[in-house]
C-alpha angles and dihedrals in degrees: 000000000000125000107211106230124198121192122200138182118227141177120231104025099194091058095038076051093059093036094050091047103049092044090043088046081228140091119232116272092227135007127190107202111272107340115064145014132178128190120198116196136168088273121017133036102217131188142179129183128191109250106136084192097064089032107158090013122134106236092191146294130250149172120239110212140190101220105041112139088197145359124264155159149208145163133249131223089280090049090248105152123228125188130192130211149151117245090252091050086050092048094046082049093054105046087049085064105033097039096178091041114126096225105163116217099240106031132153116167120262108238142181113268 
């Protein structure tokens, strides 16, 4: 079984925060200031970053597995990059990149029914 993940830039995190969650009916599972927020439903692995530059720009797309030995990533024909990963392996990623982020070990975000 795959999750389909989609990760986008934004500009302003604290309002895409606030717009993702209220569109998803969740709010995201973990959050580093200003920088970064995922949300992990039943369905879907969702992230956004803060580049205002990039604001509204796809970063790229994934599948989150459950039986991944390792992480990785390619490209397709149109150079979109998609990257797989299982849930553990994300959540090692993110906290390399995010140190003081509060990323529990088992997390799926609690959404309206």
């Amino acid at each position: 079984m795959q999750k389909l993940h989609l990760a986008l830039a934004v500009k302003y995190l604290d309002r895409s925060i606030a717009e993702y969650s209220r569109r998803l009916g969740c709010e995201p599972v973990t959050v580093a200031e200003s920088r970064y927020a995922l949300w992990r439903t039943e369905s879907l692995n969702f992230s956004i970053s803060q580049i205002p530059e990039k604001a509204g720009q796809l970063r790229h797309l994934g599948f989150e597995s459950f039986n991944l030995s390792e992480m990785f990533s390619d490209r397709d024909a149109d150079g979109i990059e998609w990257e797989y990963f299982t849930a553990e392996q994300q959540r090692q990623e993110i906290i390399k990149h995010y140190p003081d982020i509060n990323y529990p070990e088992t997390s799926i975000s609690k959404c309206l029914s």
